[in-house]
N, CA, C and O atoms as a DFTB+ gen file, in Angstrom:
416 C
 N C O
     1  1    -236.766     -25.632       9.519
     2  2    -236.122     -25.442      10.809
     3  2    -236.754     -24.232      11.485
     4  3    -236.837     -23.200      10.819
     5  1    -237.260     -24.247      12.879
     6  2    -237.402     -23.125      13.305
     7  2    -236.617     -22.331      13.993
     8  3    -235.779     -22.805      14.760
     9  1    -236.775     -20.975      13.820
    10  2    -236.368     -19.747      14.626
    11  2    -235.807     -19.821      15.732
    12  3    -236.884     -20.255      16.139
    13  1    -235.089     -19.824      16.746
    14  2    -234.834     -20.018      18.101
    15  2    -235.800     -18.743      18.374
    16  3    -236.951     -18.988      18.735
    17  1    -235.426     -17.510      18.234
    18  2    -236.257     -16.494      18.906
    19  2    -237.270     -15.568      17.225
    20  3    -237.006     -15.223      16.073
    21  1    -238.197     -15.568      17.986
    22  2    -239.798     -15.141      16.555
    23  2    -239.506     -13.714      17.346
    24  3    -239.307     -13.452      18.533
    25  1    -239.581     -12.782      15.948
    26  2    -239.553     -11.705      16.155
    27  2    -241.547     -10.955      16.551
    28  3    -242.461     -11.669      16.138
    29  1    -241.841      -9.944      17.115
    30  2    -242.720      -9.159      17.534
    31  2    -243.455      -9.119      16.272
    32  3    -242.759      -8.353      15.606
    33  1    -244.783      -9.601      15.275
    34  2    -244.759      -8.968      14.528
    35  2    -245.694      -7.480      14.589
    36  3    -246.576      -7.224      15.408
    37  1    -245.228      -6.644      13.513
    38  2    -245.489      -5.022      13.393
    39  2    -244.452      -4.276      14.198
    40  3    -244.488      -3.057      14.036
    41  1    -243.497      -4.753      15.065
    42  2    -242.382      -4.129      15.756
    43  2    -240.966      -3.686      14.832
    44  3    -240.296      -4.559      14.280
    45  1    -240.686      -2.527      14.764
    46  2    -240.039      -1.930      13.729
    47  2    -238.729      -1.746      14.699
    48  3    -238.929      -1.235      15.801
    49  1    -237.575      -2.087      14.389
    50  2    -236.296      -1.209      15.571
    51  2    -235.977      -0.059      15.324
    52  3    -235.864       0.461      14.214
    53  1    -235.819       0.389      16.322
    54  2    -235.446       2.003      16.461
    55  2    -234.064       2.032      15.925
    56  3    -233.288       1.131      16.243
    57  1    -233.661       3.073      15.072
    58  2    -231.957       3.118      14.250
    59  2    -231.559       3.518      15.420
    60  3    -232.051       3.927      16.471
    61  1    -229.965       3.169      14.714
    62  2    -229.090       3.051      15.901
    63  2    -228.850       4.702      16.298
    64  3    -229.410       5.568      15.626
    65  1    -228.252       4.941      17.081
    66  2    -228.058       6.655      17.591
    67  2    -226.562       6.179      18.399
    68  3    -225.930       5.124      18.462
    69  1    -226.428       7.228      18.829
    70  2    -225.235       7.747      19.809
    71  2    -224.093       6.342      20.047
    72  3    -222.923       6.159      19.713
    73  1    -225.053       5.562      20.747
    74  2    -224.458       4.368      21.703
    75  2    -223.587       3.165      20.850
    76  3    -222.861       2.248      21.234
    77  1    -224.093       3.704      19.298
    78  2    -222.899       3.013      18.622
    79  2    -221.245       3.618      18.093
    80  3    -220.162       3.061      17.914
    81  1    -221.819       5.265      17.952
    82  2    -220.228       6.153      18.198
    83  2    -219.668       5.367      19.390
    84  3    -218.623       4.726      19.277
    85  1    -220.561       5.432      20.851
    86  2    -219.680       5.359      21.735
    87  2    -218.713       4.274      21.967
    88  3    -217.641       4.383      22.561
    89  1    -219.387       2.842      21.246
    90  2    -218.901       1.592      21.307
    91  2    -217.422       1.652      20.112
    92  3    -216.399       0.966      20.102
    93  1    -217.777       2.529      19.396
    94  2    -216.782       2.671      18.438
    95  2    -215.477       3.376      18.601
    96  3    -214.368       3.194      18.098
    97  1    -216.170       4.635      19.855
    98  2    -214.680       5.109      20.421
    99  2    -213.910       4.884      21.243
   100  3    -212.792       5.320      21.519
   101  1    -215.024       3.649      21.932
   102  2    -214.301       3.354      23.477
   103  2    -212.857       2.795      23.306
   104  3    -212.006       3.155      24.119
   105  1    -212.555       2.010      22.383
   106  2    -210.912       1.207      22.304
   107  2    -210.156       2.727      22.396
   108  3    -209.379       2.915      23.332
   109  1    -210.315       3.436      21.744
   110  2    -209.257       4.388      21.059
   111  2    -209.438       5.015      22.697
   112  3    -208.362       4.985      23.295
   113  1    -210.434       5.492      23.405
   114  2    -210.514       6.119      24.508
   115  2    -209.469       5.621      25.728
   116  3    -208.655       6.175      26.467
   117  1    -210.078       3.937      25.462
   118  2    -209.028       3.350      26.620
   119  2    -207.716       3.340      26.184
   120  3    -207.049       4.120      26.864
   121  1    -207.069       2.776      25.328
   122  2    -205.603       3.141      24.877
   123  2    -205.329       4.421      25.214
   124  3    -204.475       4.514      26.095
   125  1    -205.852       5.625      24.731
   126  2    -205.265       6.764      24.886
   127  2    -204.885       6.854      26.311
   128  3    -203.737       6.727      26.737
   129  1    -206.161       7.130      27.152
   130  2    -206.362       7.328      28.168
   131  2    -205.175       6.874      29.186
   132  3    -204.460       7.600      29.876
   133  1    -205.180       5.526      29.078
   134  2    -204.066       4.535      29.879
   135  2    -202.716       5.179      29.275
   136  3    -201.835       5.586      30.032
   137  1    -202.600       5.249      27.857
   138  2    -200.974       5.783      28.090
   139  2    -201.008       7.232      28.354
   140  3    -199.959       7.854      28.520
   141  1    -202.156       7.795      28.400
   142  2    -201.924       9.549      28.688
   143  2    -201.830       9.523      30.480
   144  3    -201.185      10.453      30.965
   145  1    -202.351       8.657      31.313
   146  2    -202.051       8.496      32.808
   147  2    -200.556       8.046      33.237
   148  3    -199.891       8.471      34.183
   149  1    -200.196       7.011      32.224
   150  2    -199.110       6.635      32.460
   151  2    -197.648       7.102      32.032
   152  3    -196.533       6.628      32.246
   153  1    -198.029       8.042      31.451
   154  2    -197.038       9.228      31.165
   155  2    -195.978       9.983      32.540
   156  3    -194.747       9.985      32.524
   157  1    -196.779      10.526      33.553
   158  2    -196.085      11.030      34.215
   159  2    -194.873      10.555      35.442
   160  3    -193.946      11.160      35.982
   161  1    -195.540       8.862      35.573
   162  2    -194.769       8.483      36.290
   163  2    -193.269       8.056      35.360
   164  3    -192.121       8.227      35.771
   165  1    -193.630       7.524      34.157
   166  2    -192.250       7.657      33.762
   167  2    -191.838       8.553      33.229
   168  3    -190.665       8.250      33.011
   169  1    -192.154      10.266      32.546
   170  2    -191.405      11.303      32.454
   171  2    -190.541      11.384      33.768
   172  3    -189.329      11.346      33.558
   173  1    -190.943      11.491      35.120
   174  2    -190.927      11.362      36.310
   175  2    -189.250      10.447      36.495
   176  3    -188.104      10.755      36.821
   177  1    -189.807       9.504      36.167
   178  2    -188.518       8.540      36.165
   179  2    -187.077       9.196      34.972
   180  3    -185.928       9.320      35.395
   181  1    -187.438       9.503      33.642
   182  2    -186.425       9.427      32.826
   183  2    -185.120      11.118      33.365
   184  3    -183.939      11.460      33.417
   185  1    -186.889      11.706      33.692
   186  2    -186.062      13.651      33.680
   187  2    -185.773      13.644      35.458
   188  3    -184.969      14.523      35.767
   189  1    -186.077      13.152      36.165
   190  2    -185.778      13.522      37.506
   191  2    -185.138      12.245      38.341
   192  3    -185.187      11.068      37.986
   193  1    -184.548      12.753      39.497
   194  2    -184.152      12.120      40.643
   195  2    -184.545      11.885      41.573
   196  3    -183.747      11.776      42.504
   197  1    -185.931      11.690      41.809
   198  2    -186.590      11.903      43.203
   199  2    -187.196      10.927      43.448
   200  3    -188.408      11.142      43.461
   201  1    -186.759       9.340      43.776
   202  2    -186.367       8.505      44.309
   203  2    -187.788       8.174      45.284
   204  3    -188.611       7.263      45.195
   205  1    -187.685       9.277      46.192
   206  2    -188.865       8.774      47.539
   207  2    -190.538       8.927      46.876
   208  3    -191.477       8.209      47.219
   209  1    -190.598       9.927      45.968
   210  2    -191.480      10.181      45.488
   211  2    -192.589       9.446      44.612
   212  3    -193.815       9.410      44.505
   213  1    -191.342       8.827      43.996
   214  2    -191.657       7.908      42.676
   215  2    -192.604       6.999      43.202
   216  3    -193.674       6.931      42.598
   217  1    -192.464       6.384      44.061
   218  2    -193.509       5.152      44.561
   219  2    -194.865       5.432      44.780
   220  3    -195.786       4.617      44.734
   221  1    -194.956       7.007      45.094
   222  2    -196.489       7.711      45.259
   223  2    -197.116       8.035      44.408
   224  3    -198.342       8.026      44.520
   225  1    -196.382       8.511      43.041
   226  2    -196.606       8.391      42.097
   227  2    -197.003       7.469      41.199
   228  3    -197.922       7.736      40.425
   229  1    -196.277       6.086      41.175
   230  2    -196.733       5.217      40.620
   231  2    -198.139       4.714      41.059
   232  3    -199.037       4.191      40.399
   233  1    -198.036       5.094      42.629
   234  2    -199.327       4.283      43.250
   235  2    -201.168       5.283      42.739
   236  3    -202.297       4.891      42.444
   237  1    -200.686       6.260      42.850
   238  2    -201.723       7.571      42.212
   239  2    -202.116       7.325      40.832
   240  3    -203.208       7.667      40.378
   241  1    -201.163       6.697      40.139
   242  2    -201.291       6.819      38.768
   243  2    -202.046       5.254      38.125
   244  3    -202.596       5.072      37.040
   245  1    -201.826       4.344      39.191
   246  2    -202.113       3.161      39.160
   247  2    -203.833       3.013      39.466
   248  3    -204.820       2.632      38.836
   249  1    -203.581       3.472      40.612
   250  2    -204.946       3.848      41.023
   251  2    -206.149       4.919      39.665
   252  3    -207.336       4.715      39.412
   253  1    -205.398       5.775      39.197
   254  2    -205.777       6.389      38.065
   255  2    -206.443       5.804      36.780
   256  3    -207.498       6.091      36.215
   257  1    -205.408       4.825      36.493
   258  2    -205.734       3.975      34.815
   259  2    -206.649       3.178      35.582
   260  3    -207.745       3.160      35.021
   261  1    -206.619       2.247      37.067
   262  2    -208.176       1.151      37.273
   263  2    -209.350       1.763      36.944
   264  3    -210.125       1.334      36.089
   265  1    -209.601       3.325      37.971
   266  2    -210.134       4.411      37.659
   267  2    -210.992       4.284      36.097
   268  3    -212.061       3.746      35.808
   269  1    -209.913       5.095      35.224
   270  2    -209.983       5.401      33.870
   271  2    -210.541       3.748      33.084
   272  3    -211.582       3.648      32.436
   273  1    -209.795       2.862      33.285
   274  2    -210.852       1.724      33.068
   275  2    -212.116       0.985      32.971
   276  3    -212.623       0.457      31.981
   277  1    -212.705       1.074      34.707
   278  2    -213.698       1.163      35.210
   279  2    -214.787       1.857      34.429
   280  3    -215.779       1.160      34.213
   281  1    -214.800       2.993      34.000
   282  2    -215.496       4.011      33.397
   283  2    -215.467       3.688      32.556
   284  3    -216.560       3.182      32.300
   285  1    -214.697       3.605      31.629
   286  2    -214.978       3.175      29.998
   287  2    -215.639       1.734      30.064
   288  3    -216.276       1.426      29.056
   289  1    -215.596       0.960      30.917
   290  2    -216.080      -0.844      30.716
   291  2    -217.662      -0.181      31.196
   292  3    -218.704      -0.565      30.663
   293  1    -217.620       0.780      32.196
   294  2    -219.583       1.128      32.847
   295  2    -220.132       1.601      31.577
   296  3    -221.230       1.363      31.072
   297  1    -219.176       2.303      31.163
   298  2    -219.794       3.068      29.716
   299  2    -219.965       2.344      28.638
   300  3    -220.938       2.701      27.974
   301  1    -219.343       1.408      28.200
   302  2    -219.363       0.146      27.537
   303  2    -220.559      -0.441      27.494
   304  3    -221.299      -0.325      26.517
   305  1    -220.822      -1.039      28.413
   306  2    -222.433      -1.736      29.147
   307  2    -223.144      -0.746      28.655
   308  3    -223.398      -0.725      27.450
   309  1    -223.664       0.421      29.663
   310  2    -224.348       0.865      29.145
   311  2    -224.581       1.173      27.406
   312  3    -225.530       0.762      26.739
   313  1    -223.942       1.638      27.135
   314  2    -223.722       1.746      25.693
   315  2    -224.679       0.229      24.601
   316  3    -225.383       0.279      23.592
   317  1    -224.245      -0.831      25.404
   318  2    -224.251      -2.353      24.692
   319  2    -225.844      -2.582      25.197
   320  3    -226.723      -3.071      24.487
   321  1    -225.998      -2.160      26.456
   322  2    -227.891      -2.466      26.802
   323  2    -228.511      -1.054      25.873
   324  3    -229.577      -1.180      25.269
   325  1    -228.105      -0.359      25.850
   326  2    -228.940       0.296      25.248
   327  2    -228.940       0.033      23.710
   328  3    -230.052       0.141      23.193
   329  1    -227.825      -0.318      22.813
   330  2    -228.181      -0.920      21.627
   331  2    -229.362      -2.180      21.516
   332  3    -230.427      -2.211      20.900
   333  1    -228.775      -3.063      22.274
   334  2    -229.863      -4.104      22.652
   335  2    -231.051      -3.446      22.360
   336  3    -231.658      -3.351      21.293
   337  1    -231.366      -2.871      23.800
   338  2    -232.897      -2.430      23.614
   339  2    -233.139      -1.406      22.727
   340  3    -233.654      -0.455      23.315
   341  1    -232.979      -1.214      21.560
   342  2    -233.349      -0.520      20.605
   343  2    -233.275      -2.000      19.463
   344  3    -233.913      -1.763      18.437
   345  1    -233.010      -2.585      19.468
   346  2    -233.285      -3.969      18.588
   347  2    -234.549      -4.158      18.596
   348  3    -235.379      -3.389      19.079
   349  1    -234.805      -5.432      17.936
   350  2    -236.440      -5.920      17.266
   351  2    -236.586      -6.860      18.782
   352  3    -235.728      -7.397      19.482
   353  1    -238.062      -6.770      18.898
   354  2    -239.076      -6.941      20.379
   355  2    -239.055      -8.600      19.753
   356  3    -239.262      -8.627      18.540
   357  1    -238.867      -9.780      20.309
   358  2    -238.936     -10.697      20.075
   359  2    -240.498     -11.379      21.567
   360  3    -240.622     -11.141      22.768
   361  1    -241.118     -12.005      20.835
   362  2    -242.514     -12.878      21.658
   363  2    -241.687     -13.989      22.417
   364  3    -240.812     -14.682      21.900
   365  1    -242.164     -14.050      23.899
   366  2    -241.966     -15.444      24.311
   367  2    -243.057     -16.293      24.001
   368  3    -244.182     -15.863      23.747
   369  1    -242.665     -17.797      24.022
   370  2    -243.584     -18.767      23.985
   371  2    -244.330     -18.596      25.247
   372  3    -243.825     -18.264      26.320
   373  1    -245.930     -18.924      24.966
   374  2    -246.652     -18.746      25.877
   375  2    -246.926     -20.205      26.602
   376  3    -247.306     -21.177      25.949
   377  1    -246.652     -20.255      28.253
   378  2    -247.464     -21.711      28.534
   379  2    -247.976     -21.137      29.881
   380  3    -247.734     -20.228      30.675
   381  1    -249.152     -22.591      29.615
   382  2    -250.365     -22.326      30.839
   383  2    -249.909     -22.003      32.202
   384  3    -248.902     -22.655      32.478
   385  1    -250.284     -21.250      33.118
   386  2    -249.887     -21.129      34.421
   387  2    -250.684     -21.569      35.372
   388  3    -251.772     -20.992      35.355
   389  1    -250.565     -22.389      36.220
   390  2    -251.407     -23.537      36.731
   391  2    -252.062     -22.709      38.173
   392  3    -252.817     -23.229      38.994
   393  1    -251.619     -21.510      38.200
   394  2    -252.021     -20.724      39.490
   395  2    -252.297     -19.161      39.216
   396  3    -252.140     -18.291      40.072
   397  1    -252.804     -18.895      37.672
   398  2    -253.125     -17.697      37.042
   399  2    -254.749     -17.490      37.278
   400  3    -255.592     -18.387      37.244
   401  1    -254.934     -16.351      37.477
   402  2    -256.442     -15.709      37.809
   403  2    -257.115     -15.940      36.527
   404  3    -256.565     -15.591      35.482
   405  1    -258.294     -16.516      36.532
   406  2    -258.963     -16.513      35.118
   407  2    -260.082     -15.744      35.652
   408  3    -260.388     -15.824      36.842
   409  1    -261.029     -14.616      34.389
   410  2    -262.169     -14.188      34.546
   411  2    -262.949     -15.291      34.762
   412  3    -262.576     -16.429      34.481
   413  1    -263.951     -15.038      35.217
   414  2    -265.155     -15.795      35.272
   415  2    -266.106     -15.690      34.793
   416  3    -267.004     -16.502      35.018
């Protein structure tokens, strides 16, 4: 059976570095993160009375965790292309190009 993708041969992968901590901390980052934003609107709610407020709050804080999201999913990616490209160099199949410059 063959290979779907033939690896480069003499192409060695570069070990992994950094971008796999980061993939490893990101869950724990986003959990935290989201309930450490979402903290104040309901301390907000349980210890106080301030009724008109609350809605600006929620909306700040809402706006906050998309925020705090956003960033960890950009960081994510990045994180995931750069593992990628530190992986093994795989060859495409070569075919003729019917409008390629040949020496002469």
């Amino acid at each position: 059976m063959s290979r779907l993708f033939k690896r480069l041969p003499g192409q060695v992968p570069t070990p992994a570095g950094a971008e796999r901590v980061v993939l490893r901390r990101l869950p724990r980052i986003l959990l935290i993160g989201t309930l450490l934003l979402a903290l104040p609107p309901l301390a907000a709610r349980l210890l106080t009375d301030m009724a008109p407020g609350l809605a600006m709050m929620d909306i700040y804080c809402v706006s906050l965790i998309v925020l705090h999201w956003t960033v960890v999913f950009t960081v994510g990616i990045g994180a995931f292309i750069v593992m990628v490209m530190k992986g093994p160099a795989y060859v495409a199949d070569a075919y003729p190009l019917s409008d390629a410059e040949r020496p002469g």
